[in-house]
Structures are given as C-alpha cells and as structure tokens.
BAVEXDREN-389355 format. One record per residue: residue number from 0; x, y, z of N, C-alpha, C, CB in turn. Coordinates in nm, 2 decimals, padded with zeros to 4 digits, always signed. Each point is the difference from the previous one (the first is absolute). Glycine has a CB too. Example, Ala and Ser with C-alpha at 12.3 -4.5 7.8 and 13.67 -1.06 7.14 Angstrom:
residues 2
n 0, n.x +01.32, n.y -00.57, n.z +00.78, ca.x -00.09, ca.y +00.12, ca.z +00.00, c.x +00.09, c.y +00.12, c.z +00.00, cb.x -00.19, cb.y -00.12, cb.z +00.12
n 1, n.x +00.15, n.y +00.23, n.z -00.19, ca.x +00.09, ca.y +00.11, ca.z +00.00, c.x -00.08, c.y +00.11, c.z +00.08, cb.x +00.12, cb.y -00.06, cb.z -00.22
This chain:
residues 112
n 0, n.x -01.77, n.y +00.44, n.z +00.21, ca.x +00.07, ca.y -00.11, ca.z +00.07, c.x +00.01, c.y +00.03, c.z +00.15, cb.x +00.13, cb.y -00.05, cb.z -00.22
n 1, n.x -00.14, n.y -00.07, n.z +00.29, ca.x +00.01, ca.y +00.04, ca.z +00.16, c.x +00.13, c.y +00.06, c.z +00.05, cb.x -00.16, cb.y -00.19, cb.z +00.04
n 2, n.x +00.19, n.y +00.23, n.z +00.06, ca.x +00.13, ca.y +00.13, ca.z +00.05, c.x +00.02, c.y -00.15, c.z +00.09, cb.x -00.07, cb.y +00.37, cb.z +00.02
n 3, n.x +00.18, n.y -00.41, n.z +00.01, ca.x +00.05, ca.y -00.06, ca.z +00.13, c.x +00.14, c.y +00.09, c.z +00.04, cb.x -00.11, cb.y -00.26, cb.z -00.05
n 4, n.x +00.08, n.y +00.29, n.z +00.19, ca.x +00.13, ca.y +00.02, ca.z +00.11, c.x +00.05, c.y -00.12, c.z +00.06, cb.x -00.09, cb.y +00.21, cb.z +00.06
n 5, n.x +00.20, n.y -00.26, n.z -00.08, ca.x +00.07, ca.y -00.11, ca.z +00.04, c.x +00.10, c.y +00.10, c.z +00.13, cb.x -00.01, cb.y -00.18, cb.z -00.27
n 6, n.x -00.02, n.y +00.16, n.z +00.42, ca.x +00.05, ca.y +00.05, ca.z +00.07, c.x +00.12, c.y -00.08, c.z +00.04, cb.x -00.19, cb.y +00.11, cb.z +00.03
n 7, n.x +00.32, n.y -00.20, n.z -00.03, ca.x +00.05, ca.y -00.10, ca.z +00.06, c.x +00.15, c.y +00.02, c.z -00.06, cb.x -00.23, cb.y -00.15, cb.z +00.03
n 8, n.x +00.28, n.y +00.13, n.z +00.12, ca.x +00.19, ca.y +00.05, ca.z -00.01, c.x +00.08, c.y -00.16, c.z -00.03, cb.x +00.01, cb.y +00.26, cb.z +00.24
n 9, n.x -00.05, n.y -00.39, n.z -00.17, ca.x +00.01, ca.y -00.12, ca.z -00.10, c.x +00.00, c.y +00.02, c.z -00.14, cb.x -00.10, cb.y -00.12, cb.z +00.15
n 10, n.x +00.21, n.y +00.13, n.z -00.24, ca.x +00.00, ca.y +00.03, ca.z -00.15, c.x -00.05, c.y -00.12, c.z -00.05, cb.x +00.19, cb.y +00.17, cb.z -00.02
n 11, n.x -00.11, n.y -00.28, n.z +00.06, ca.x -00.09, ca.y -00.15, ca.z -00.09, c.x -00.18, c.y -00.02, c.z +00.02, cb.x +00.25, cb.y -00.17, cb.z +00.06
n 12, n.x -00.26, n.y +00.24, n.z +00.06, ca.x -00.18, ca.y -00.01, ca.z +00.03, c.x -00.07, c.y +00.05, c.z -00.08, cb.x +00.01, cb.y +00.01, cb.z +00.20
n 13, n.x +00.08, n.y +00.15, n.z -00.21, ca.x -00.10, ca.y +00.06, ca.z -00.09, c.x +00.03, c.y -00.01, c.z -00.12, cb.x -00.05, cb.y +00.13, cb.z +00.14
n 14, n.x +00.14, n.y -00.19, n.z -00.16, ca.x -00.01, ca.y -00.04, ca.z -00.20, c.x -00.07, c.y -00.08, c.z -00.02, cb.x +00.19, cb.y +00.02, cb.z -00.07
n 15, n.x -00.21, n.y -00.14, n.z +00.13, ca.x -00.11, ca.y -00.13, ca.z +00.00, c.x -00.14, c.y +00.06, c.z +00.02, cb.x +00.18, cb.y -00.16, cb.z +00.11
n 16, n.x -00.17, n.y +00.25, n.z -00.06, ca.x -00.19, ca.y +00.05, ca.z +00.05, c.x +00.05, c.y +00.11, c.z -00.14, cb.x -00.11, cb.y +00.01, cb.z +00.37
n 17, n.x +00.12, n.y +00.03, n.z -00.42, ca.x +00.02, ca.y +00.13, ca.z -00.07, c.x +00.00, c.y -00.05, c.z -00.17, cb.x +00.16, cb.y +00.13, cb.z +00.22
n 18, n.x -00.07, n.y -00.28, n.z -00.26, ca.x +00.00, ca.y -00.12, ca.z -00.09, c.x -00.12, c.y -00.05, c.z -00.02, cb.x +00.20, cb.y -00.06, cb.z +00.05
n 19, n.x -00.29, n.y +00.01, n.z +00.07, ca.x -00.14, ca.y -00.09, ca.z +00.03, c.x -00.05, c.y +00.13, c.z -00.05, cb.x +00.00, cb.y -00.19, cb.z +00.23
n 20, n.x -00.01, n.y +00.29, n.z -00.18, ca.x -00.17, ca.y +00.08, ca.z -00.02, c.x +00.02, c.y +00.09, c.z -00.16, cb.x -00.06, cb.y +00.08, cb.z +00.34
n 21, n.x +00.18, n.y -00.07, n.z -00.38, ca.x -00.03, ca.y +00.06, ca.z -00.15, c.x -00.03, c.y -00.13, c.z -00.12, cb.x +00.19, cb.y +00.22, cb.z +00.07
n 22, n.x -00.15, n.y -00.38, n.z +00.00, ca.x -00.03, ca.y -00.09, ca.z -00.08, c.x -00.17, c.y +00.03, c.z +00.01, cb.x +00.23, cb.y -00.18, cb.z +00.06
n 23, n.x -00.27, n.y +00.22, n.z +00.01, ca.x -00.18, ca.y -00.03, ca.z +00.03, c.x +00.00, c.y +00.17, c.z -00.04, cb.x -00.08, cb.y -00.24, cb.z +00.25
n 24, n.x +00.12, n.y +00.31, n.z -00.32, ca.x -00.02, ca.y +00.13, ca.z -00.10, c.x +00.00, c.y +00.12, c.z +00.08, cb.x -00.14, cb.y -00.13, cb.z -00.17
n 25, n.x +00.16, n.y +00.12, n.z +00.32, ca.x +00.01, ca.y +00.14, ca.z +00.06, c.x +00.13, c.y +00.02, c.z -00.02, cb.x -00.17, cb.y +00.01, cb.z +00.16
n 26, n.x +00.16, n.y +00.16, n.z -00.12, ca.x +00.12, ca.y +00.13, ca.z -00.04, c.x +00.07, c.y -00.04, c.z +00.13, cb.x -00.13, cb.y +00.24, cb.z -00.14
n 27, n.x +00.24, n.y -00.24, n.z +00.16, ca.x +00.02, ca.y -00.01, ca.z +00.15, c.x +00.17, c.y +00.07, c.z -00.01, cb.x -00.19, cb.y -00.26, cb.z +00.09
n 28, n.x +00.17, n.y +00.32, n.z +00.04, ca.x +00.16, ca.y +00.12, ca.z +00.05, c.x +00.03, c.y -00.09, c.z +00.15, cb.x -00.10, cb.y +00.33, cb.z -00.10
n 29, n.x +00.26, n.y -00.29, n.z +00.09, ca.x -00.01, ca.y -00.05, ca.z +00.12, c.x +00.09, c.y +00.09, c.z +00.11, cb.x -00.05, cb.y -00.23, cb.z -00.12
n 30, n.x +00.03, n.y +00.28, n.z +00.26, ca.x +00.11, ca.y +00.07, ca.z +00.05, c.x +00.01, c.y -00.11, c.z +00.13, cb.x -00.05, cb.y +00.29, cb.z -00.09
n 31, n.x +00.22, n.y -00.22, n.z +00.08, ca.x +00.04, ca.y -00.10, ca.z +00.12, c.x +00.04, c.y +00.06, c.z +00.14, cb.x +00.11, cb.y -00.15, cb.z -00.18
n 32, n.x -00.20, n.y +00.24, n.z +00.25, ca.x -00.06, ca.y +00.06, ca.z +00.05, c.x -00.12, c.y +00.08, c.z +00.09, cb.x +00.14, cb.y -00.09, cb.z -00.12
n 33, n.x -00.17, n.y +00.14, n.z +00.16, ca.x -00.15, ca.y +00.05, ca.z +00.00, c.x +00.04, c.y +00.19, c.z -00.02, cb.x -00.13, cb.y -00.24, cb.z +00.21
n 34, n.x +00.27, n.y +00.24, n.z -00.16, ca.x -00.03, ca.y +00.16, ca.z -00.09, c.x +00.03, c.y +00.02, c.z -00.13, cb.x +00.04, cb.y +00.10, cb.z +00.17
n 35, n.x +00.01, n.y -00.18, n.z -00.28, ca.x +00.00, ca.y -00.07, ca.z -00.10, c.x -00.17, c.y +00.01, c.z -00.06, cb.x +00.23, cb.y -00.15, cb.z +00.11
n 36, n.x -00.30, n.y +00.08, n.z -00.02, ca.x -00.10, ca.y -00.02, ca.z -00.07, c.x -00.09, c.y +00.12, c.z +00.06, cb.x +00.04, cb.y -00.27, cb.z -00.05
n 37, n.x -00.02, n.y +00.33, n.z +00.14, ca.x -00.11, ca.y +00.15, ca.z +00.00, c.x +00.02, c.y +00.07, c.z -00.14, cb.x +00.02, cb.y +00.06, cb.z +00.29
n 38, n.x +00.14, n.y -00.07, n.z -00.35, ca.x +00.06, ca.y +00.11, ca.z -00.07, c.x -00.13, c.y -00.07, c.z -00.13, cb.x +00.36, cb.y +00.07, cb.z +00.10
n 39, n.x -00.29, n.y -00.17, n.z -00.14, ca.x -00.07, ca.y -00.04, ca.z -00.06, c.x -00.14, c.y -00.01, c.z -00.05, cb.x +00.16, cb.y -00.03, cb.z +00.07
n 40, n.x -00.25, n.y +00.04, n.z +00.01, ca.x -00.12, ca.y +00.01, ca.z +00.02, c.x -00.06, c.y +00.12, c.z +00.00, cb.x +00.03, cb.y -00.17, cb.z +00.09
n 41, n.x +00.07, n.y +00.29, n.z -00.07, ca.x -00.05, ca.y +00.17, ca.z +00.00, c.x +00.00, c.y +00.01, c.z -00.15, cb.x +00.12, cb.y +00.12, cb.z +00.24
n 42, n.x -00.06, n.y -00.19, n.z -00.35, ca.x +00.00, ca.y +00.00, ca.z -00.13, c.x -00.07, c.y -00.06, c.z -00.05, cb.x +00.16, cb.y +00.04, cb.z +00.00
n 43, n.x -00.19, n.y -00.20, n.z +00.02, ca.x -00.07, ca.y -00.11, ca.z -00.09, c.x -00.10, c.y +00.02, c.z +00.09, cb.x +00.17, cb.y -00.18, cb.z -00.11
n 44, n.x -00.32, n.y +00.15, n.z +00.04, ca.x -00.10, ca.y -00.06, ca.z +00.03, c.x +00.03, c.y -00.17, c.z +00.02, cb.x -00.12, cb.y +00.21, cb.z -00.12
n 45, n.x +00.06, n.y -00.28, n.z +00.27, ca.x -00.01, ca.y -00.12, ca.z +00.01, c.x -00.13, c.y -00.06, c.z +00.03, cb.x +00.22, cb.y +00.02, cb.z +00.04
n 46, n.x -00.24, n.y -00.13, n.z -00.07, ca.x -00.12, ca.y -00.10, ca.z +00.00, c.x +00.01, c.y -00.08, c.z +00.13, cb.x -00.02, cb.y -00.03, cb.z -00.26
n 47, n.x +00.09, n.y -00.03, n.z +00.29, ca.x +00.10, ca.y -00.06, ca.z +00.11, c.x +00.15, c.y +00.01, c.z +00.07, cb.x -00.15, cb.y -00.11, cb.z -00.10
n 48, n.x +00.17, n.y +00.13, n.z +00.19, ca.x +00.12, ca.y -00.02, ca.z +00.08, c.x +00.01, c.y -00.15, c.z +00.09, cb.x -00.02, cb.y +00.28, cb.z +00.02
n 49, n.x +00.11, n.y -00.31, n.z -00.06, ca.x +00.09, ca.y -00.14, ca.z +00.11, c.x +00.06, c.y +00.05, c.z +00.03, cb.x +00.00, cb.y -00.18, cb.z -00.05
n 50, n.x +00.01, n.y +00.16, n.z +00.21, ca.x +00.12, ca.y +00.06, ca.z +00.09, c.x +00.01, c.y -00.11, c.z +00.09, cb.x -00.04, cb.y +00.26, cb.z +00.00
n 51, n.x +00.24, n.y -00.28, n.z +00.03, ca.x +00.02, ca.y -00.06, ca.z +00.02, c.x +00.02, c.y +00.06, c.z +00.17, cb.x +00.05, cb.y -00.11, cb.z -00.26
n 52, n.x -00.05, n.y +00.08, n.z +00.41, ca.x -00.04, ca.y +00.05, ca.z +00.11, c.x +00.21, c.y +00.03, c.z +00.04, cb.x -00.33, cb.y -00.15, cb.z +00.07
n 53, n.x +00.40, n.y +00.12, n.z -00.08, ca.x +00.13, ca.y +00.01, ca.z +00.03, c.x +00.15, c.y +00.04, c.z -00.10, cb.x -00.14, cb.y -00.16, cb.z +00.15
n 54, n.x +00.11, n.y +00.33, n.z -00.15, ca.x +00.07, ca.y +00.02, ca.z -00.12, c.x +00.09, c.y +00.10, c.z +00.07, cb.x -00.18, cb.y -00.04, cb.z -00.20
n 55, n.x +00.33, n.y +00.09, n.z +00.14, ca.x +00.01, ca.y +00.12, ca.z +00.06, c.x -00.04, c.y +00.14, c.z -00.03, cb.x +00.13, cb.y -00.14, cb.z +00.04
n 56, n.x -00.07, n.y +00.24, n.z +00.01, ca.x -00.06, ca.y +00.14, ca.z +00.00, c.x -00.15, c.y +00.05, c.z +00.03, cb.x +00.18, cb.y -00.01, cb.z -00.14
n 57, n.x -00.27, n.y -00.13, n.z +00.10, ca.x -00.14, ca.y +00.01, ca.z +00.03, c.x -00.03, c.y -00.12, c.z +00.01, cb.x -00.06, cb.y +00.20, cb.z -00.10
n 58, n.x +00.00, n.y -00.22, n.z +00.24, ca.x -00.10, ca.y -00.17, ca.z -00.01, c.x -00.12, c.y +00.02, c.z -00.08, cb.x +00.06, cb.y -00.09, cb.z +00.25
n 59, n.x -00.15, n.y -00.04, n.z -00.23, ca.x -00.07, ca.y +00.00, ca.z -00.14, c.x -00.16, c.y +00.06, c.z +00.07, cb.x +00.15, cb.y -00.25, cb.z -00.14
n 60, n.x -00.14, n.y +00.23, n.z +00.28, ca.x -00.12, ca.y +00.06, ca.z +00.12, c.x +00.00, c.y +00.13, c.z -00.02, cb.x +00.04, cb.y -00.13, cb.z +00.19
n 61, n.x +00.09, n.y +00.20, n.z -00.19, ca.x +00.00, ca.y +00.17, ca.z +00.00, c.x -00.06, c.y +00.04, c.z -00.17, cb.x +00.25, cb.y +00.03, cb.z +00.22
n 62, n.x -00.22, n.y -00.09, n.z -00.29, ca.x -00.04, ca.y -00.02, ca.z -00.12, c.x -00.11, c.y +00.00, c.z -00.07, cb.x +00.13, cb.y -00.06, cb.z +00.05
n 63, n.x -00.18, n.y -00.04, n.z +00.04, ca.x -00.16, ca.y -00.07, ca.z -00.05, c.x -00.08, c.y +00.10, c.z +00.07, cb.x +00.04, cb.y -00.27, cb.z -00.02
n 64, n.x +00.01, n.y +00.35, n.z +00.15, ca.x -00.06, ca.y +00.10, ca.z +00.07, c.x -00.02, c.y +00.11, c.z -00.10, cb.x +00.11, cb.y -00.07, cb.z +00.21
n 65, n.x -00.02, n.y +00.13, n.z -00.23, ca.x +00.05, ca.y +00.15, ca.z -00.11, c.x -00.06, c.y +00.01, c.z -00.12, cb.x +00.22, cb.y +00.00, cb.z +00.08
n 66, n.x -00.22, n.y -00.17, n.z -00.15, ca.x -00.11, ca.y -00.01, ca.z -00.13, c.x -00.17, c.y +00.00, c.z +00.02, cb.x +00.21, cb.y -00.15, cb.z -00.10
n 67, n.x -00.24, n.y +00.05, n.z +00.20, ca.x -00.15, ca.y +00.03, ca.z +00.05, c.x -00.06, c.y +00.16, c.z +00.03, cb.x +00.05, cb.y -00.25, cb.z +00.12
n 68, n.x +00.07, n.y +00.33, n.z -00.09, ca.x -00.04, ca.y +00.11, ca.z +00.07, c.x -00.01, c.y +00.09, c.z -00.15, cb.x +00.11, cb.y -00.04, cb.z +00.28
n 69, n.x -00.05, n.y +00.03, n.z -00.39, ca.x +00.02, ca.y +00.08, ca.z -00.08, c.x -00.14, c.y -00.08, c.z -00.14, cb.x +00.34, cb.y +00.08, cb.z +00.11
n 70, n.x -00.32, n.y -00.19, n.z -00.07, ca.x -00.12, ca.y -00.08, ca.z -00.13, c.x -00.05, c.y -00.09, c.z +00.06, cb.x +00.11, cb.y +00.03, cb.z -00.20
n 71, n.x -00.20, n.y +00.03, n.z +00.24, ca.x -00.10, ca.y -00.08, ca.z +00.12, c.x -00.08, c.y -00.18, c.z -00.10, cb.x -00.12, cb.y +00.35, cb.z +00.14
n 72, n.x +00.12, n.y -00.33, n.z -00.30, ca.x -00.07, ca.y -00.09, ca.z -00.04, c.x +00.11, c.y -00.07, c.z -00.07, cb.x -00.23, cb.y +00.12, cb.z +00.00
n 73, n.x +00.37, n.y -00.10, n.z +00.02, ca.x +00.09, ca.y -00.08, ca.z -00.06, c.x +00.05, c.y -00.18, c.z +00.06, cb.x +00.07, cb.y +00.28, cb.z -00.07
n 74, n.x -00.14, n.y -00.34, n.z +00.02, ca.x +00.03, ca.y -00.17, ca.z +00.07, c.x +00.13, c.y +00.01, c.z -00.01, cb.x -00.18, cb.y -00.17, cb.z -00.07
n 75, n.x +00.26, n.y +00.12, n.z +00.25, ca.x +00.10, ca.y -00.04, ca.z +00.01, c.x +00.00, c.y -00.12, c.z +00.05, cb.x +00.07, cb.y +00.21, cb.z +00.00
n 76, n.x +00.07, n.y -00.26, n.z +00.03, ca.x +00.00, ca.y -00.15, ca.z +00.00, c.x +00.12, c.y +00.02, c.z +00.06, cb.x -00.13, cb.y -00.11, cb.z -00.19
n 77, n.x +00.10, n.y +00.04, n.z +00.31, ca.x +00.15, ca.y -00.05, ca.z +00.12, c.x +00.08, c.y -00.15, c.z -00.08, cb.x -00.16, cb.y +00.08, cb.z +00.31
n 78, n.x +00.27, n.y -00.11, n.z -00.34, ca.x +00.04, ca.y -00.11, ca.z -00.04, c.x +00.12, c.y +00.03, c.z +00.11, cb.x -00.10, cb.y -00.04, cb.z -00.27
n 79, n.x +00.12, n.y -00.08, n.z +00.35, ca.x +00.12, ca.y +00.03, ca.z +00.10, c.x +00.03, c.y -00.13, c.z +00.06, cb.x -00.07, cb.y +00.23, cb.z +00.07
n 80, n.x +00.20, n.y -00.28, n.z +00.00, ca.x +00.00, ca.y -00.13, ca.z +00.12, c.x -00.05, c.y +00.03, c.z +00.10, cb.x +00.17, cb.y -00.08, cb.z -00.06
n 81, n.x -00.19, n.y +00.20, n.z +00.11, ca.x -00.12, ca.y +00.00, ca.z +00.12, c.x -00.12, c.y -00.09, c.z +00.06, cb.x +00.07, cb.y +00.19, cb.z -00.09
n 82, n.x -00.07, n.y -00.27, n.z +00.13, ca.x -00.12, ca.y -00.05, ca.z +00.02, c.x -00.06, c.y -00.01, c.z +00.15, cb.x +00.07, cb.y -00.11, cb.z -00.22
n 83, n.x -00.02, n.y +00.19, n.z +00.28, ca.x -00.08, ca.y +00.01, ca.z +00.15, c.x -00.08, c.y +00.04, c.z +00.01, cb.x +00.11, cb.y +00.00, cb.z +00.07
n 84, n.x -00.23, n.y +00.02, n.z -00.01, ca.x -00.13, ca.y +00.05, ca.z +00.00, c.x +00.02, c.y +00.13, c.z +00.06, cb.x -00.12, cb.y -00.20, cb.z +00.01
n 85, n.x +00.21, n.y +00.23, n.z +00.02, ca.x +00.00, ca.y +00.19, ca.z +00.07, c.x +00.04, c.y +00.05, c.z -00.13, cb.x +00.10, cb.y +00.00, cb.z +00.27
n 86, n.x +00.04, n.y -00.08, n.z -00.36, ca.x +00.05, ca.y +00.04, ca.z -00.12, c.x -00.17, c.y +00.08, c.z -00.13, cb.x +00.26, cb.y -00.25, cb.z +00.08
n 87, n.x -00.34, n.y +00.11, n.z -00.09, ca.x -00.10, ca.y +00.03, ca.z -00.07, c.x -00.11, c.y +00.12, c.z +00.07, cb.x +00.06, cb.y -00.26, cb.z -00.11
n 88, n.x -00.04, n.y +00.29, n.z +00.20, ca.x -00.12, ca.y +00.07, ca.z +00.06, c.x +00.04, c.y +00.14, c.z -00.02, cb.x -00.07, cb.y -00.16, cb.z +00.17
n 89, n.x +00.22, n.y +00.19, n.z -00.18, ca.x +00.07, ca.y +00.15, ca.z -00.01, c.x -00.02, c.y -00.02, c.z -00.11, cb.x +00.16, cb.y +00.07, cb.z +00.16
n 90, n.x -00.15, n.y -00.09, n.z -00.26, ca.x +00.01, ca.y -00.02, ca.z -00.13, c.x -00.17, c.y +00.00, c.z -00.04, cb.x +00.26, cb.y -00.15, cb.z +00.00
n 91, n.x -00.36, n.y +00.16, n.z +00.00, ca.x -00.13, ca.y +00.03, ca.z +00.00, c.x -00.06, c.y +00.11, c.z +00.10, cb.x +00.00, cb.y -00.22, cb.z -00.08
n 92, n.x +00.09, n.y +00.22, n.z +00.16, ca.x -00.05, ca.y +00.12, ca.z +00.04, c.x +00.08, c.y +00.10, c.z -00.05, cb.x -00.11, cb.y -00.09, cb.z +00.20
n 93, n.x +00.21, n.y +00.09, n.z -00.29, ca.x +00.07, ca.y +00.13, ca.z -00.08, c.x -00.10, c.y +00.00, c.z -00.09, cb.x +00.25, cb.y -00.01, cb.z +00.01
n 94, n.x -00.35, n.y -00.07, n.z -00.07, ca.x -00.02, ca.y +00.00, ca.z -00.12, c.x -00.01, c.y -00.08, c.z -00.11, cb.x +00.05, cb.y +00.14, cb.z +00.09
n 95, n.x +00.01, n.y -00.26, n.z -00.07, ca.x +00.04, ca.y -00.08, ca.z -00.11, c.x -00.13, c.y -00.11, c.z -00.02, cb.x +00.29, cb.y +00.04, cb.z +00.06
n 96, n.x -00.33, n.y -00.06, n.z -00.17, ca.x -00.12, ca.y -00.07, ca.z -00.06, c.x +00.01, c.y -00.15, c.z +00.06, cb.x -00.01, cb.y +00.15, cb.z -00.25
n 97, n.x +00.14, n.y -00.21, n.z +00.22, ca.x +00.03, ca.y -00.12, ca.z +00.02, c.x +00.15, c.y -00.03, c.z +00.00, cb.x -00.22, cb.y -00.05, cb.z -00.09
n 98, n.x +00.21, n.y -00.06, n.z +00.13, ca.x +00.15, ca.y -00.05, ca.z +00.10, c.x +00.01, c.y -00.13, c.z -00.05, cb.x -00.03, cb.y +00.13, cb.z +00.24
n 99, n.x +00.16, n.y -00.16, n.z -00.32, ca.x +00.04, ca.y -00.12, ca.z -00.04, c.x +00.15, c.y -00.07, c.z +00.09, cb.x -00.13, cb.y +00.10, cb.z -00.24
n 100, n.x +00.12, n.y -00.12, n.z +00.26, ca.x +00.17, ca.y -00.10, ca.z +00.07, c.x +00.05, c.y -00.06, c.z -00.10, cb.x -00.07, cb.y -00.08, cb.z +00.21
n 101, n.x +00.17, n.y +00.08, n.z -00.17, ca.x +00.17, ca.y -00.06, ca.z -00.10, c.x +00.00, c.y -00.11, c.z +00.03, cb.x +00.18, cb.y +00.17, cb.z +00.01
n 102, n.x -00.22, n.y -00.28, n.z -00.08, ca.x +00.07, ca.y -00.01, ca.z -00.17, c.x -00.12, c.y +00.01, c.z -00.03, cb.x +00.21, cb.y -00.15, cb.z -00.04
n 103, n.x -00.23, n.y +00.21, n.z -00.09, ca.x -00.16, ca.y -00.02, ca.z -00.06, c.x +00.06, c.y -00.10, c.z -00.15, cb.x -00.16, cb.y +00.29, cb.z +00.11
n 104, n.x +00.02, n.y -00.35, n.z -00.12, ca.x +00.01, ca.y -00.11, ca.z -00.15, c.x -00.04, c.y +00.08, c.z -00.06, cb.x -00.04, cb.y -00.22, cb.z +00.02
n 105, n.x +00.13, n.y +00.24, n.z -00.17, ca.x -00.07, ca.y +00.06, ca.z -00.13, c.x -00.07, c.y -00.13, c.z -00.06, cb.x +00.19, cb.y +00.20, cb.z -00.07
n 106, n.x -00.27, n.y -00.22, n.z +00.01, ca.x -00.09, ca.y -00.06, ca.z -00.09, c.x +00.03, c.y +00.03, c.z -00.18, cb.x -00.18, cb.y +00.04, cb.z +00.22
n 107, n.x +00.23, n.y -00.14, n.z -00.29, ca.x +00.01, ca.y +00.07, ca.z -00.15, c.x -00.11, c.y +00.00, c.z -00.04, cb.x +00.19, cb.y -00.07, cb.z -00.06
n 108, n.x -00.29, n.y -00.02, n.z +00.11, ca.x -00.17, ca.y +00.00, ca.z -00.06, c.x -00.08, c.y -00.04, c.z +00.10, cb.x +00.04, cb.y -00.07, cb.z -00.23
n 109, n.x -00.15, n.y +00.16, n.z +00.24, ca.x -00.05, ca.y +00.03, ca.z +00.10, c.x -00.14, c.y -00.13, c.z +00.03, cb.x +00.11, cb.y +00.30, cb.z -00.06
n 110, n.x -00.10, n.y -00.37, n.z -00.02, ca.x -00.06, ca.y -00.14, ca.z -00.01, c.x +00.12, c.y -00.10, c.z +00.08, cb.x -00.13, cb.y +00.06, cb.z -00.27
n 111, n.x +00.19, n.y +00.01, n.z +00.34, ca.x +00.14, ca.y -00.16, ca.z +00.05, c.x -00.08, c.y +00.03, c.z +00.15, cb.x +00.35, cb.y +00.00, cb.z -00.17
C-alpha cells in the first residue's frame, strides 16, 4: 500500500486530505509539524510527502530542503496559500516536485 506524509498544522485540512486519500486506499500519517514529520520519517518508509509551507517549529521550505537532501527520489508536494511567484520559486528550488495553492478541490470520482 502507498506511505503518505500529510505535513499540515490546519487540523480540519489535514483530516479532509488524510479522510479523501485513505477513501482512494492509501496509508496516510499525519504530523502537524515538520520536526514531527522528520521524526516520523526516520522510522516509516514514505511514498509521498505533502507539506504544507507555514508551520511552526519548522516551515515546510526548510523541510522539503532536509527531505530532498536525505531521499533524493522521494516525491514531495508543496500544498500551501502561498501563491507569489518568489513564494513558488523557493519552494523548487528547495526541492519540491510540485506546488499546489489553497484551496484545492477534492474530486469523489475522478470522472467529475
């Protein structure tokens, strides 16, 4: 089964992303965090990380930095309200695969 890291300190966000992706049969953890989710991740094997860019104790940049550097082939994923183009450029140049902006639509069927 696929590993998801749900990175995001919004608790209703990440139950709704965390609700959505085990309905569609992935494993999914979530820390509300990013040193939360390093801890995490030194234990569990993951398939994916979503990180959310504005968390405390760790933003999701320094994060997405520290995981690229440690698991060069692990897809991560910026999910954030950021949307300024300097915002998305630091955020790929830490590393991060792709970059979504707040709000995103879940889909119950991927035919809608």
């Amino acid at each position: 089964m696929i590993q998801i890291l749900i990175v995001e300190d919004e608790h209703h966000l990440s139950h709704i992303l965390q609700t959505y992706l085990r309905k569609k049969s992935f494993e999914v953890d979530v820390a509300f965090d990013g040193i939360k989710a390093l801890d995490m991740i030194s234990s569990k094997k993951y398939d994916l990380v979503i990180s959310d860019v504005m968390m405390p104790h760790m933003d999701g940049i320094s994060l997405i930095s520290k995981l690229r550097s440690m698991f060069p082939d692990l897809p991560l994923i910026i999910l954030t309200a950021l949307d300024q183009y300097q915002d998305k450029e630091k955020a790929f140049l830490s590393g991060t695969d792709d970059y979504l902006v707040k709000p995103v639509h879940l889909l119950s069927n991927a035919s809608h």
